[in-house]
C-alpha positions, 0 to 999 in steps of 0.5 A, spaced: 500 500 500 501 506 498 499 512 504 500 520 503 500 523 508 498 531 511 495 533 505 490 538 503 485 533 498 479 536 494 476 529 493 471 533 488 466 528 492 460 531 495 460 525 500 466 526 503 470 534 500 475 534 504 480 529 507 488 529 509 490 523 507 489 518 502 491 510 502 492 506 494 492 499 494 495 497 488 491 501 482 485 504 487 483 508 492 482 503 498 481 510 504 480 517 504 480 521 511 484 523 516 492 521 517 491 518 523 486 513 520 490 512 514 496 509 518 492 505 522 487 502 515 495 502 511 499 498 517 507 498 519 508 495 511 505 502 507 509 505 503 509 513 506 508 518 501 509 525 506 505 530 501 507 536 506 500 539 507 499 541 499 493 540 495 491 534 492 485 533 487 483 528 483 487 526 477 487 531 470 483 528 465 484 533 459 477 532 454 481 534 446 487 532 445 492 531 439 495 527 443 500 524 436 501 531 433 502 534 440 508 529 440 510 530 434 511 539 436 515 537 442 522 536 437 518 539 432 518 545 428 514 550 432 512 557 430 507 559 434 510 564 439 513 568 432 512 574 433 512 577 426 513 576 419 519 576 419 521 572 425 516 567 422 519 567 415 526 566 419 525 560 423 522 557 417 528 558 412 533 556 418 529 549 419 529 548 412 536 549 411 537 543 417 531 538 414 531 537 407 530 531 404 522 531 403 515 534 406 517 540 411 509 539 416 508 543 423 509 550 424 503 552 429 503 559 426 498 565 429 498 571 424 493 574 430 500 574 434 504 579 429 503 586 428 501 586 421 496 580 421 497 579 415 495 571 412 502 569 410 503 566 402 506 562 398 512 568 396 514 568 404 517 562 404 519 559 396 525 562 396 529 557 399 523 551 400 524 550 390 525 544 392 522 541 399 513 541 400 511 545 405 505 543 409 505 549 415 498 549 418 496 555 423 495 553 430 488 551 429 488 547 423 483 550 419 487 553 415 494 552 413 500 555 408 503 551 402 509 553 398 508 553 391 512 546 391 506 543 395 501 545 391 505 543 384 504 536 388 497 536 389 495 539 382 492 545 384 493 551 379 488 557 378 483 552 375 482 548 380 475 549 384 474 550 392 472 543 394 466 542 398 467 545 405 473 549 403 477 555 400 483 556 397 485 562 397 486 566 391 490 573 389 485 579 387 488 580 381 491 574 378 486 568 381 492 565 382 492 562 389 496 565 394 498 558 398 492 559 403 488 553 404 482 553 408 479 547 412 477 541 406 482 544 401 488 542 406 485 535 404 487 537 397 495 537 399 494 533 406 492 527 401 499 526 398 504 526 403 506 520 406 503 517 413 508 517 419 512 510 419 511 506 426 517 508 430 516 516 430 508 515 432 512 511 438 516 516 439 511 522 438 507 518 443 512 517 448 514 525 447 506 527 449 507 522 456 511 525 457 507 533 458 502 530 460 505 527 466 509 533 467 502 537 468 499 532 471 494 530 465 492 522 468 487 521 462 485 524 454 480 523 450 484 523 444 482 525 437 485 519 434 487 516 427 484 509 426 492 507 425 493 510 433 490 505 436 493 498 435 499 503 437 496 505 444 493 498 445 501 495 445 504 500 449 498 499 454 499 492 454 506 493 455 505 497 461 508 504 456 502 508 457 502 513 464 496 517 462 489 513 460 486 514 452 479 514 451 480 515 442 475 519 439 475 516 431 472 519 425 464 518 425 466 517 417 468 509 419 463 508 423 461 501 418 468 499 421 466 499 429 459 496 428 462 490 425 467 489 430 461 489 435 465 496 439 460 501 442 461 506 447 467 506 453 470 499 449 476 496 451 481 496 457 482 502 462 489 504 458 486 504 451 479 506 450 474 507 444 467 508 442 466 515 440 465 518 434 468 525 431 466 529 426 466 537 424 461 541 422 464 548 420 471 550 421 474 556 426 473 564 428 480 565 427 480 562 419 474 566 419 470 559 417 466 558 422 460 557 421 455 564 423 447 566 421 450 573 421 456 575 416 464 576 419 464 583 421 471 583 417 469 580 411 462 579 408 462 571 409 458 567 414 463 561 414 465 554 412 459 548 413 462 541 412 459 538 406 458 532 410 453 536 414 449 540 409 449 533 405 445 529 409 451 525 409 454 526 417 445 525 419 446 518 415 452 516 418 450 520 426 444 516 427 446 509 425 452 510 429 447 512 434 443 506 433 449 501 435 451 504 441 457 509 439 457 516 443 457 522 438 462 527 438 461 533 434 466 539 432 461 546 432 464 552 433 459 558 430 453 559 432 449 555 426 453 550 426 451 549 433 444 550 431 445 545 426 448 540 430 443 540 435 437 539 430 441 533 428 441 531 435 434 532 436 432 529 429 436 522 432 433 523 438 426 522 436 428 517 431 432 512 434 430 508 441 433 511 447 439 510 450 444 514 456 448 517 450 452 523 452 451 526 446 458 530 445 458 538 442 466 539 441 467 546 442 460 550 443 464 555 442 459 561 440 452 559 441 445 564 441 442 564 448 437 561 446 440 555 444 442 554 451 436 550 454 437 546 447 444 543 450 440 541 456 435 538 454 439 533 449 443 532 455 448 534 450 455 535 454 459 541 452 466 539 451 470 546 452 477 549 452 478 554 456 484 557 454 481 559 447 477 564 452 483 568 454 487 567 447 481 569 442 478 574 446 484 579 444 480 579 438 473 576 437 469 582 437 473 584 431 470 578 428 464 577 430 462 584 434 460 585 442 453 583 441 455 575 439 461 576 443 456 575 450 455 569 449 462 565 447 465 560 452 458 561 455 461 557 461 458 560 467 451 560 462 451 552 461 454 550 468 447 554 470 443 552 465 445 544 469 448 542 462 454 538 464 461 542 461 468 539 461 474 541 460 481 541 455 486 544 452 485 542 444 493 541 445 496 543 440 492 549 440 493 550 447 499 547 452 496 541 455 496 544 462 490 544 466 492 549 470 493 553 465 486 552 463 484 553 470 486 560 471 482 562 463 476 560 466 476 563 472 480 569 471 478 570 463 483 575 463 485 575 455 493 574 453 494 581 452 493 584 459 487 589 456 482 585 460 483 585 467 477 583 470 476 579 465 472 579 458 464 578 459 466 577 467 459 574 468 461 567 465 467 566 470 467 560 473 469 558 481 476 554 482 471 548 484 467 549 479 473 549 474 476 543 478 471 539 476 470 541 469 477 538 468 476 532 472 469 528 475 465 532 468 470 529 464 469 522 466 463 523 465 463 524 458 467 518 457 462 514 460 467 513 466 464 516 472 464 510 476 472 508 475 475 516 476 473 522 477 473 524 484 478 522 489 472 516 492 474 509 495 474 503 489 476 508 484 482 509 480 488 511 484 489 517 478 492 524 483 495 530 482 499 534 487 500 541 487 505 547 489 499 552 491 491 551 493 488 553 488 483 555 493 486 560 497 492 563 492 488 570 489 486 567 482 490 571 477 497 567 481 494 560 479 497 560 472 503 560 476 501 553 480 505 547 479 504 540 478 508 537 483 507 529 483 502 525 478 500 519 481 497 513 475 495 507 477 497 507 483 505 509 481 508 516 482 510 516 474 512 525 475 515 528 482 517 535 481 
């Protein structure tokens, strides 16, 4: 057994919030309360774990990651910070100078973090990339920067169309395109690169443990490629794995699952699988989120997927539905939340009734209105909290002030009694719970204009956010009775911090540390 001693736990348990000791025997919780309790429960033979009066909470759970290509930025090429065209154009053109060979991919770039935020284009960059294809997508992967030996490639000329469901942009005087390719037209180049070999996914994988140890993140659910499953299968059988995956896969397989008699939360404790993704628009920073009304700086309303406007992604959401397979489905603008949550409805009605946990990925700007709708579908709002802080520098200069009251409307859901969890989206935004913590309660915008927070009414409390990351979460992957909360005969999944995030003034909870994650019942980080 293994007793940590004189600590300060939040159990996110409402039968028992608050204890200063916790007992694991083997892989799960077997006592929370007092340390003197915990010594006589444990016995002289207990390893003694002496926590130092720090806060303790239940393990991080994290509800969207890119865990592979998160992995992969770790030793990759990284741009975000870029903080001008130049910077940008410089950092790339030294790491081409030092990996040449073949596809150049990553980047992350944020052209709202430059002066002028002017989109990048093919001419920044073919000057030293002739002979090497570039595929740089900005942080959000709804748009991404190709060199003109990429398009080459891919065969896109001045003639070639817009896909359904994406743009390629395109020069104003010449029509040529500019090396701008908006969400499906990245298809049109992403399609011709050649897949990951096994052995770097490994190491992407073994890269993203290791951050998500580092911050105390215990479990993901992942937005993974059907090749990334076998991968986490094998490193869970061979004891690799020190973060639990729940895999959320593209709905466009769905067929593939119901033959394999998989349905929602199937598999082992370490690598899980059932769940459906699926987008329905693009994003607000590539202006292709999907809005009733246009963009105020451009007089588009967005990007709806094909497969939505179709009919197809209904076809396909109701079958999966009907087998038992939990839907997941990326909607960032207000009409494409209002779409999905028809589609939903429609499934509702039509299928029997099952405890579906329908999944909202993002529900990122929504109309009042709409709220009550997420409530009675019992549809979970899978949120990340960090993109408040970060858009909030500036949305309204895409959408206006009045759709802006109702963006990352946490306080609103929670309220409503709609549950909401948590994430990071990483690489959109670091894997760091805490990070995302000090968003949400604080909701002060990176660029420190806003220090009361932008639209302060939906500032959540630490203990509400605290639950987004952590009993919220494992509900949304049918998993609440295994993790969650810090209760006897659950997990032993523990995080240790270096501040209580309860009594420190919330604008210091970015600087808190991870001091020591537990998995299983095994330290796998100490600080």
């Amino acid at each position: 057994m293994k007793c940590f001693l004189n600590a300060n736990v939040y159990t996110v348990d409402s039968s028992l919030p608050r204890a200063e000791a916790v007992v694991a025997k083997g892989n799960r919780i077997v006592y929370v309360g007092t340390s003197a309790g915990a010594r006589t429960f444990a016995g002289s033979s207990a390893e003694i774990i002496d926590v130092g009066g720090r806060l303790m909470v239940p393990g991080f759970i994290d509800d969207h990651v890119h865990f592979v290509l998160g992995g992969g930025q770790v030793d990759g090429l990284d741009a975000r910070m870029c903080a001008s065209k130049n910077e940008f154009i410089e950092k790339l053109r030294a790491y081409v100078e030092s990996h040449r060979g073949g596809w150049i991919k990553g980047g992350d770039w944020d052209h709202e973090r430059w002066k002028e935020k002017t989109l990048p284009r093919k001419e920044w960059i073919d000057p030293f990339s002739a002979d090497t294809p570039m595929f740089l997508p900005r942080f959000d992967w709804h748009m991404a920067l190709v060199n003109s030996a990429a398009l080459k490639l891919a065969g896109i000329s001045h003639d070639t169309p817009d896909p359904a469901g994406g743009r390629i942009e395109r020069d104003p005087a010449t029509g040529e395109p500019t090396g701008m390719l908006k969400d499906a037209a990245m298809e049109l180049v992403l399609n011709g690169i050649p897949p990951q070999t096994p052995e770097r996914m490994e190491e992407c994988v073994r890269n993203a443990l290791r951050v998500a140890r580092e911050n105390g993140v215990t479990s993901i659910h992942d937005v993974s490629e059907e090749s990334h499953v076998p991968l986490y299968r094998r490193l869970a059988r061979e004891d690799a794995l020190t973060c639990r995956i729940y895999s959320r896969l593209p709905l466009s397989g769905y067929r593939s699952l119901i033959e394999q008699n998989v349905h929602y939360g199937y598999g082992a404790p370490f690598a899980r699988i059932g769940s459906m993704k699926a987008f329905a628009d693009g994003s607000l920073g590539s202006n292709t989120a999907w809005f009733f009304e246009p963009y105020v700086n451009e007089p588009t309303t967005g990007l709806a997927m094909e497969a939505l406007t179709s009919g197809q992604m209904m076809e396909w959401a109701t079958e999966a539905d009907l087998h038992g397979l939990q839907l997941s489905i990326h909607a960032i603008g207000d009409r494409a939340n209002d779409a999905v949550l028809s589609m939903l409805e429609s499934i509702v009605r039509t299928n029997p009734p099952w405890d579906r946990r329908f999944r909202i990925e993002h529900a990122q700007h929504v109309r009042r209105e709409d709220i009550a709708r997420f409530a009675a579908l019992g549809v979970v709002v899978s949120a990340q909290p960090y993109h408040a802080i970060d858009d909030g520098v500036w949305a309204e200069e895409r959408i206006g002030p009045v759709r802006a009251r109702t963006t990352y409307a946490f306080k609103s859901f929670l309220n409503a009694g709609v549950k909401v969890c948590f994430g990071s989206d990483w690489t959109v935004s670091p894997l760091q719970p805490l990070l995302g913590i000090y968003a949400a309660v604080t909701r002060r915008t990176l660029d420190g204009k806003r220090p009361n927070g932008w639209i302060p009414e939906e500032k959540v409390t630490v203990e509400e956010a605290l639950r987004c990351y952590t009993i919220h979460n494992a509900y949304a992957e049918f998993a609440e009775h295994d993790k969650g909360s810090i209760t006897p005969g659950k997990l032993a999944d523990l995080v240790v911090l270096s501040d209580n995030l309860f009594a420190i003034p919330s604008e210091r909870i970015r600087d808190a540390r991870v001091e020591m994650t537990i998995v299983d019942g095994d330290v796998v980080y100490q600080a």
